[in-house]
N, C-alpha and C positions, 0 to 999 in steps of 0.2 A: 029805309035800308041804308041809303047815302049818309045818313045823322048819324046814324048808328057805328059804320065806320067811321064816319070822322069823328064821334069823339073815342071811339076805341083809339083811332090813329093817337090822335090829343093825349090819351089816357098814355100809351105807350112813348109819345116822346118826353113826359114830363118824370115817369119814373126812370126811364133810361139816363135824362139827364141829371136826375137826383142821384142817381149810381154813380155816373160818370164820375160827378164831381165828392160822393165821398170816397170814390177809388183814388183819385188824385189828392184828397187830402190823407190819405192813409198811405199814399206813395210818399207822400213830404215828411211824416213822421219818421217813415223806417228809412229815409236818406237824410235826416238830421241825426237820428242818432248814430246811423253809420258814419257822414261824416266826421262826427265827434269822437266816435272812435279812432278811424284813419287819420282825418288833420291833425297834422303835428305843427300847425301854421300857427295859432295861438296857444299857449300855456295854460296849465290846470288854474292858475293865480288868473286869468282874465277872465275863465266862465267862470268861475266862483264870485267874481268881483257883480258880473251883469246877473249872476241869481239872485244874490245878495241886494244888488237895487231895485229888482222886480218883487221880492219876497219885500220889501220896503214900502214900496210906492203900493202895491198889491193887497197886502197884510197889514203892515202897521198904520196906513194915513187912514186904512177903512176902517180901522176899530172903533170911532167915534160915531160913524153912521152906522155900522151893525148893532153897539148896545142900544144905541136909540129903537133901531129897527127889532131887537132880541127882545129889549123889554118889556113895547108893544105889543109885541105877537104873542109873547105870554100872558101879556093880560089880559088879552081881548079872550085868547084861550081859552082861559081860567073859567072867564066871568061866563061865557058858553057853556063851560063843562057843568061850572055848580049850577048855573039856573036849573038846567034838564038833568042834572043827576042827584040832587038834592028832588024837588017830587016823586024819582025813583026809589028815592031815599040807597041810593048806590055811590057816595060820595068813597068809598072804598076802590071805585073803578076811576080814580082819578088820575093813578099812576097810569095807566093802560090810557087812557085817552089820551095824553100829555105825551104819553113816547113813540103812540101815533103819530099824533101829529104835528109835532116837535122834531124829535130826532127823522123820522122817517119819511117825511114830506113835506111839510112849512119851510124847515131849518134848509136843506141841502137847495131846494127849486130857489127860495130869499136870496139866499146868499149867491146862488147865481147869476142872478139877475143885478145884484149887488157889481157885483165882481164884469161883467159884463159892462152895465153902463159907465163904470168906473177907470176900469183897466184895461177892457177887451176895446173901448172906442180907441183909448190913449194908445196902444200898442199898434191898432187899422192904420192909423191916422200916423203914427211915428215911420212906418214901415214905407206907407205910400209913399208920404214926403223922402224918403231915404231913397226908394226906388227914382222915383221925380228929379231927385237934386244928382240923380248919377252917385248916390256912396254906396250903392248897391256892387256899382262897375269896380267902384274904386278899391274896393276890397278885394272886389276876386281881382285886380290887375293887381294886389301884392300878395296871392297867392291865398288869400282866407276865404274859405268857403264861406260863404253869409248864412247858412242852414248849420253849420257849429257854432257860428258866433253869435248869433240874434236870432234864431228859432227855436235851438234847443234849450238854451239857458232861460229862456224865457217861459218855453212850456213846462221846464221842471220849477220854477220858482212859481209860475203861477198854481201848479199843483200841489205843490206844499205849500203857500197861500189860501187856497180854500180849504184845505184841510182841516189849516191852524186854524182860519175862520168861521168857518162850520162847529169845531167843537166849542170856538168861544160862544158864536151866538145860540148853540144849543144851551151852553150852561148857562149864561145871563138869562135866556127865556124860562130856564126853568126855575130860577132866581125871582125872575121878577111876577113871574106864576105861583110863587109861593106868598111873598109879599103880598099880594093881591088877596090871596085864600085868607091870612092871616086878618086884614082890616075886615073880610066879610065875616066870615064864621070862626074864628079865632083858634085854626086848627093847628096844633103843634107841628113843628120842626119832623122831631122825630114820627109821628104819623107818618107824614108828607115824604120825607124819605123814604121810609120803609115801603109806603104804596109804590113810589118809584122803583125801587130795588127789587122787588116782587114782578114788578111788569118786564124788566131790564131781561133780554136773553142774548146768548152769545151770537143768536142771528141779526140781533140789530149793529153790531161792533161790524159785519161783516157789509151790511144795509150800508153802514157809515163809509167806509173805506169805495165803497166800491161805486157807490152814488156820488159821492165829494170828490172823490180821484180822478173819477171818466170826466166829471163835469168840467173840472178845470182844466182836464187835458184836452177838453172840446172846444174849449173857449178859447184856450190861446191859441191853437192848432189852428181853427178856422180863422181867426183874428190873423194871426201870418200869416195866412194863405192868401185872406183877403187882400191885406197890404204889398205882399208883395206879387197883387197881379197887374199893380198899377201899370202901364205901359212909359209912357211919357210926359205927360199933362198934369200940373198940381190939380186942376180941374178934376180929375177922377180919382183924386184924396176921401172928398165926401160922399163918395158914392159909395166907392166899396167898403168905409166906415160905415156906412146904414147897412150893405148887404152885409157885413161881417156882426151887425150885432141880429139882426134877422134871423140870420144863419145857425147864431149861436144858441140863440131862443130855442128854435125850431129841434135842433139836436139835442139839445138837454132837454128838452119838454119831452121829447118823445123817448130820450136812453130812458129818464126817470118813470117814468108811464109804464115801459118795457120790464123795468126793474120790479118795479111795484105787482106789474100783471102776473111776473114771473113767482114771486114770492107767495102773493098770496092761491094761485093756484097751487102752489107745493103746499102752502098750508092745510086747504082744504084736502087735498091727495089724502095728506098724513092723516086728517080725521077719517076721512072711508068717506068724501062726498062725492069728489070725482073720481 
């Protein structure tokens, strides 16, 4: 009986403190964009400037490591889809599996995880040290909120960062998925389109926005939460850099999960299963 309450106890401190703490990061979102409304401390020309370096450093240095990683993921795809759907002799459902697992699962979780060890460490780690070095003080002792200046510019350029990133590495995978088809079974352009087009519905546009947008607003959100809970100590720079990419895993793995659960029980609904 004793085991039993404690790990009930266990059980209850450990979602309480998972609540806790995404109450407070959901407290930091809607007082960065409030600040950015009210601060009139910095100009429209300086958070544009810091979007503009995160959509940079974010989106444009990663493009070299997503076609790598797009073009792979398509072919390994590919070469999956035709083994087992050529004996089916259902090479017609190639569009349908590709925007499965392309557009709707491979592409958005990759590119997170992308986007994460790339950008989300670089951001833990910039913040901490800012916190550490006192420019954290230094700003609000000239009157700039550091939640308009370095939170919210950064959460809106990382989320249009994975946006832009996500549609590119969907198209190169399904580029480099066609190329593939092409050397194995010499299937035309136009086929290969048209399977795609056929599978394409207006709920996966919405899959797209809503998977890619939360993701990146997850990532950077918790990534500056992380950083800026460093206390004092450059010493606790690295720590909260691991807890902040952790963190970010954990919450995208499970929004996506939620997303996915959600979907396809509406789909089944709409047939008459559940």
């Amino acid at each position: 009986m004793d085991s039993l309450l404690s790990q009930i106890d266990s059980l209850g401190r450990f979602v309480t403190k998972n609540v806790e703490y995404t109450l407070r990061v959901l407290l930091m979102v809607y007082l960065s964009v409030r600040a950015t409304v009210l601060d009139q401390a910095q100009g429209f020309r300086q958070i544009v400037g810091v979007i503009s370096a995160q959509i940079y450093f974010t989106g444009w240095q990663a493009l070299p490591l997503v076609t790598v990683l797009a073009l792979g993921t398509g072919g390994v795809l590919i070469l999956q889809s035709l083994s087992n759907l050529t004996l089916l002799g259902g090479t017609q459902m190639i569009g349908n599996f590709l925007l499965v697992m392309v557009l709707r699962e491979a592409g958005p979780l990759l590119v997170a995880l992308v986007v994460i060890a790339r950008s989300g460490t670089a951001v833990a780690s910039e913040l901490g040290n800012m916190r550490a070095n006192r420019e954290i003080e230094a700003l609000e002792s000239m009157g700039i909120n550091p939640l308009s200046f370095i939170v919210f510019p950064r959460v809106i350029g990382g989320v249009i960062s994975v946006l832009c990133l996500a549609f590119y590495f969907n198209f190169m995978a399904l580029i480099g998925g066609f190329v593939i088809t092409r050397l194995i079974q010499d299937m035309s352009f136009a086929f290969y389109s048209d399977s795609l087009m056929r599978a394409f519905a207006k709920e996966d546009v919405l899959i797209f926005l809503l998977k890619n947008g939360f993701s990146g607003m997850i990532i950077f959100v918790v990534c500056c939460y992380q950083g800026l809970s460093v206390k004092k100590s450059p010493h606790e720079v690295p720590q909260v850099t691991t807890q902040a990419v952790v963190n970010s895993i954990i919450f995208v793995v499970m929004f996506n999960l939620i997303v996915t659960a959600l979907f396809y029980i509406n789909q089944l609904r709409s047939l008459g299963v559940v």
